[in-house]
Rosetta silent file (secondary structure, phi, psi, omega in degrees, C-alpha in Angstrom):
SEQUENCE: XXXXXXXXXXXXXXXXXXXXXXXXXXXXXXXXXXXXXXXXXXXXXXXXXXXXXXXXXXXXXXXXXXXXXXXXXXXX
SCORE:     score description
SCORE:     0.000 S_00000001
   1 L     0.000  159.652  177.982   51.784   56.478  -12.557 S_00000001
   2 L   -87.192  170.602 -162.441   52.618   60.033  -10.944 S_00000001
   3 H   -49.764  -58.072 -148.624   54.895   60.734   -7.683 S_00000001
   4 H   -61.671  -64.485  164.635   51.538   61.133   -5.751 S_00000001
   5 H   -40.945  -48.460 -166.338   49.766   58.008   -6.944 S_00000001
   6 H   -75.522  -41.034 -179.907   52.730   55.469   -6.660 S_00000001
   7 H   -56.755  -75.995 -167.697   53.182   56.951   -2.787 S_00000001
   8 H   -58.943  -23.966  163.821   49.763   56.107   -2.093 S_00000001
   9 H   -50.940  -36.294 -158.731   49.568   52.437   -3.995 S_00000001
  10 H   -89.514  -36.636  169.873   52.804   51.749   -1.630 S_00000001
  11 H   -71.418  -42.674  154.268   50.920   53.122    1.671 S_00000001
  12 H   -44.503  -41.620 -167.605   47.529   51.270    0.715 S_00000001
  13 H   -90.985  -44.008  150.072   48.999   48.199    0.021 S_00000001
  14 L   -67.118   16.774  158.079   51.235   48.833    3.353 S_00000001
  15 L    72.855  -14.230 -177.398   48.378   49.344    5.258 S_00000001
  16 L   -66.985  -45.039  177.007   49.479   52.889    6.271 S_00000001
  17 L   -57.680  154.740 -173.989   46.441   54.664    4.783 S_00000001
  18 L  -154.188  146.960 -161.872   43.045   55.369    6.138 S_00000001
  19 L  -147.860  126.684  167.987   40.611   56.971    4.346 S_00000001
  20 E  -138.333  158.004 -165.173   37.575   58.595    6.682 S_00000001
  21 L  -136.422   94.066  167.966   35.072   60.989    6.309 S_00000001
  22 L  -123.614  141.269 -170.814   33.758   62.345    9.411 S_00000001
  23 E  -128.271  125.622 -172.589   30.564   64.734    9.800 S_00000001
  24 L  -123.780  127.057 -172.779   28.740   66.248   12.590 S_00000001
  25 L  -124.474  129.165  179.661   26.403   68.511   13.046 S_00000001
  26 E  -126.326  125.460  152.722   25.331   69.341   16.756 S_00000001
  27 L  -103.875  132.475 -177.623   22.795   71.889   17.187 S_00000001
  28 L  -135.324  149.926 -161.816   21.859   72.984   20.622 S_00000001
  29 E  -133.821  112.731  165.473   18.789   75.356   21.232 S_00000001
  30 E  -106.337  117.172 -171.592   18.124   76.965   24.628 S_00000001
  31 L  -121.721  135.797  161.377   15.089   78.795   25.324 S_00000001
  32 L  -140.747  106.341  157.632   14.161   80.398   28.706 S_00000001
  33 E  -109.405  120.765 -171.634   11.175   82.649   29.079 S_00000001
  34 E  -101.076  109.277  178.764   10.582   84.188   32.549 S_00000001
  35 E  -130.939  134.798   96.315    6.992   86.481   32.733 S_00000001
  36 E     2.055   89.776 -179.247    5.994   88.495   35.639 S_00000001
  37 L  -120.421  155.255  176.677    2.543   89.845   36.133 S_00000001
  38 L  -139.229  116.020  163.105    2.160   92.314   39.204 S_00000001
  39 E  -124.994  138.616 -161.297   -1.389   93.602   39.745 S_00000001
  40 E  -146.003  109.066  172.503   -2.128   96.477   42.660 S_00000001
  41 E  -114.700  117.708 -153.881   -5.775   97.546   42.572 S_00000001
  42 E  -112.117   86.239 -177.306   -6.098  100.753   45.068 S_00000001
  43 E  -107.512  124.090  121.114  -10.453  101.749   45.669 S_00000001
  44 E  -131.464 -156.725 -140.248  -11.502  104.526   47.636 S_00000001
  45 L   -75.681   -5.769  153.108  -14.473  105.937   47.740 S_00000001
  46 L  -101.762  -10.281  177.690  -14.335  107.935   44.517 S_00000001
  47 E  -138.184  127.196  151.396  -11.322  106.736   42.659 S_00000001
  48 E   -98.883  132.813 -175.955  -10.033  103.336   41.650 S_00000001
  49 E  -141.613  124.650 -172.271   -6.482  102.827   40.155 S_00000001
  50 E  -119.723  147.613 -171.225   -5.127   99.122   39.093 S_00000001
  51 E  -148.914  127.852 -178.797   -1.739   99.178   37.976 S_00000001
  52 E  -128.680  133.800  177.856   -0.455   95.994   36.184 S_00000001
  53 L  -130.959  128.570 -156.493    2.948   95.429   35.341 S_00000001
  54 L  -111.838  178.600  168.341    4.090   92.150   33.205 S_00000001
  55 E  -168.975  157.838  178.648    7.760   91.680   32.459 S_00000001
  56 E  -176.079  143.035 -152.956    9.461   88.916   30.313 S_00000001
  57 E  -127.999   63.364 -139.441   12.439   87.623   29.450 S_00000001
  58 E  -104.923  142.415 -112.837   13.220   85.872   26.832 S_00000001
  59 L  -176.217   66.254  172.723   16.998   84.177   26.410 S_00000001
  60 L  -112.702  121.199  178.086   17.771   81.987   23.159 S_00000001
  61 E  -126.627  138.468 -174.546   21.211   80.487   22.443 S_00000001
  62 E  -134.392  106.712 -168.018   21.972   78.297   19.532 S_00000001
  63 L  -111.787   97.362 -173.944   25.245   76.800   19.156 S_00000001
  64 L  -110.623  105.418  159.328   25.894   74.641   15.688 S_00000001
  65 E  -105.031  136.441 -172.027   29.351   72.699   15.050 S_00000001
  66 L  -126.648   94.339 -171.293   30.648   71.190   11.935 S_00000001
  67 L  -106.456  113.568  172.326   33.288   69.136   11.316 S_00000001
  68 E  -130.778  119.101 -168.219   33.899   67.853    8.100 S_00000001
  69 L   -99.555   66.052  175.004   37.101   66.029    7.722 S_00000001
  70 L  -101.109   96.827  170.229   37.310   64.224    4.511 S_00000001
  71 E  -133.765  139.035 -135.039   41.319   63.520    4.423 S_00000001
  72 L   -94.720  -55.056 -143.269   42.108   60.063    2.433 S_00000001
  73 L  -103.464   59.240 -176.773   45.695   60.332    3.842 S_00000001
  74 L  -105.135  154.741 -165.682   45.758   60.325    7.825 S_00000001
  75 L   -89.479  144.655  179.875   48.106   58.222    9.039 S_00000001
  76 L   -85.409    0.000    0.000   47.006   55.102   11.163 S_00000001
């Protein structure tokens, strides 16, 4: 066997080794939409004037972490 093998045969069999794999994925998705309508209708006797005004507001945050840790040789 090579250096690298015979260290780990001696730490396996001594219990030292740990062999994990861990993977995560978190996605997080925030949406906020905020709408506004303003309507102002103005008659006199010859002229009417409507005046509409919308607003919106739309906000999206997406945050994705990933940890993938496959190391054989962490110590316990």
């Amino acid at each position: 066997m090579d250096g690298w093998m015979d260290e780990w045969m001696v730490g396996w069999m001594n219990g030292y080794w740990k062999s994990e794999k861990l993977s995560y994925t978190t996605t997080t998705t925030t949406t906020t939409t905020t709408t506004t309508t303003t309507t102002t209708t103005t008659t006199t006797t010859t002229t009417t004037t409507t005046t509409t005004t919308t607003t919106t507001t739309t906000t999206t945050t997406t945050t994705t972490t990933t940890n993938n840790n496959n190391n054989w040789n962490n110590r316990l």
